[in-house]
C-alpha positions as CSV (number, residue, x, y, z in Angstrom):
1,X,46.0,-31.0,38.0
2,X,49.9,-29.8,37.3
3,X,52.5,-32.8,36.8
4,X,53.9,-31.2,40.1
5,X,51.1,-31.2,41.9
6,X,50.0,-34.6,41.3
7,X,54.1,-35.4,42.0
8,X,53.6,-33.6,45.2
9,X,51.1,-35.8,46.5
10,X,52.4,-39.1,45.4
11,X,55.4,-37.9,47.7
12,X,57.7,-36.1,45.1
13,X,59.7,-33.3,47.0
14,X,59.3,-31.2,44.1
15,X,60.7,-27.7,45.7
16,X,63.5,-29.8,46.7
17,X,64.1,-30.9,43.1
18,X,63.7,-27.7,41.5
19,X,66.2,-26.2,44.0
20,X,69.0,-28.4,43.1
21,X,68.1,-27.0,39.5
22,X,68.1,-23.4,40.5
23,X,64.0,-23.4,39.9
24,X,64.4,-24.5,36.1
25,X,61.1,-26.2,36.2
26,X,61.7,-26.5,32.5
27,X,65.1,-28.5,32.9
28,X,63.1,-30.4,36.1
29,X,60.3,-31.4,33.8
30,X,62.9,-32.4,31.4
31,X,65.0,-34.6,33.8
32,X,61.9,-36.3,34.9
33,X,61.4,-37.8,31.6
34,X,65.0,-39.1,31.9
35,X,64.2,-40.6,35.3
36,X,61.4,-42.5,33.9
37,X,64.0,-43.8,30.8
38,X,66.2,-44.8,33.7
39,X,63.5,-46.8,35.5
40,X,63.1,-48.7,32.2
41,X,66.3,-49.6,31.5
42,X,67.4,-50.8,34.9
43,X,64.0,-52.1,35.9
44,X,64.0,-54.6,39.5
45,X,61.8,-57.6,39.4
46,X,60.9,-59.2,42.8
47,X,62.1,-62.5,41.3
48,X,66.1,-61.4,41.4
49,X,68.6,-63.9,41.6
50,X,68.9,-64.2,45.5
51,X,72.4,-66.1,45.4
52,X,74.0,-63.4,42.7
53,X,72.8,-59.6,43.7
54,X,75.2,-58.2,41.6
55,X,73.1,-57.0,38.7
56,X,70.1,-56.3,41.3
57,X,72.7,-54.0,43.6
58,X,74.0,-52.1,40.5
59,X,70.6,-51.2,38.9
60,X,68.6,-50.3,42.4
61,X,72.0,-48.4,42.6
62,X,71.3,-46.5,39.7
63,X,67.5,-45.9,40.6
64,X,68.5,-44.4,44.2
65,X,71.2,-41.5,42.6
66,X,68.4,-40.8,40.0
67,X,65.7,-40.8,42.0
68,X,67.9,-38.7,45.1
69,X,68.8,-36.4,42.7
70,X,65.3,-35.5,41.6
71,X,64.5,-35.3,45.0
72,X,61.9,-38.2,44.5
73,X,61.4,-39.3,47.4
74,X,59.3,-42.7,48.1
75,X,61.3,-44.5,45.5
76,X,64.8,-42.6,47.0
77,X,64.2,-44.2,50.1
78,X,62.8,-47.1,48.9
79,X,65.5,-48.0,47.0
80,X,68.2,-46.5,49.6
81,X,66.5,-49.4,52.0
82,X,67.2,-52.1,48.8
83,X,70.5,-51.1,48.2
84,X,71.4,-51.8,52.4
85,X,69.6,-55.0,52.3
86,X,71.2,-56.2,49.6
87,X,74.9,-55.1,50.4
88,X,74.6,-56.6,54.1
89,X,73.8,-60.2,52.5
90,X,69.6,-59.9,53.1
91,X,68.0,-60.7,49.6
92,X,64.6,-61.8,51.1
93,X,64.1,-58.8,52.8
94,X,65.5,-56.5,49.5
95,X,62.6,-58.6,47.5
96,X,59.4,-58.3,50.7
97,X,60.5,-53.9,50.7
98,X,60.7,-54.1,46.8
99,X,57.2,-55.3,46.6
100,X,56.2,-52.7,48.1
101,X,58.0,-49.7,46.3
102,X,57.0,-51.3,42.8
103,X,53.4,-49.5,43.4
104,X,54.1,-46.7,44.3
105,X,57.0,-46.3,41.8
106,X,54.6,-47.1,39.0
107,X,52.1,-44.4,40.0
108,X,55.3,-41.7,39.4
109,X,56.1,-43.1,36.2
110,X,52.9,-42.9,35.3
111,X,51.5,-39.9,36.2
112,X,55.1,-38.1,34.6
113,X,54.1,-40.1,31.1
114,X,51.0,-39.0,31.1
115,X,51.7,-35.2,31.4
116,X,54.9,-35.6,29.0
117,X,52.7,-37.9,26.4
């Protein structure tokens, strides 16, 4: 199965992805590998400091415009939801809907590094 296709049914809105790049599936593929660099480097753990968000709102900040603008969308929304519950003072709920976008953001990154390996 095609990178896209198995992106597809974790969720991905591929077509939506590739129109925002004018159908460069090339540059797509390209900026997907970027995504996953991204998740790395601004990584959320469920154990975030409750009483300082700061750092937690910044980098599920940063995940959300990466993962909107690839048109990814389980960890978009995900993340959109995060970035809310954080900013209106709620870090308990943040951490319960982060536990449950860490799956199924983990299945993406995985199935892109395995088709880019």
């Amino acid at each position: 199965m095609s990178l896209f296709d198995e992106l597809r049914e974790l969720g991905v809105d591929i077509d939506g992805g590739l129109k925002r790049l004018n159908n460069n599936e090339a540059l797509y593929t390209r900026l997907l590998g970027s995504f996953v660099k991204t998740m790395k480097a601004h990584m959320v753990q469920p154990d975030f400091d409750a009483a300082d968000c700061t750092e937690a709102i910044e980098h599920t900040h940063a995940i959300k415009g990466t993962a909107g603008n690839l048109s990814i969308t389980p960890i978009y929304d995900g993340y959109t939801e995060i970035v809310n519950l954080l900013r209106s003072g709620q870090p308990e709920e943040a951490r319960a809907r982060l536990t449950n976008v860490l799956p199924v953001q983990e299945k993406i990154i995985q199935c892109i590094e395995s088709h880019m390996a």
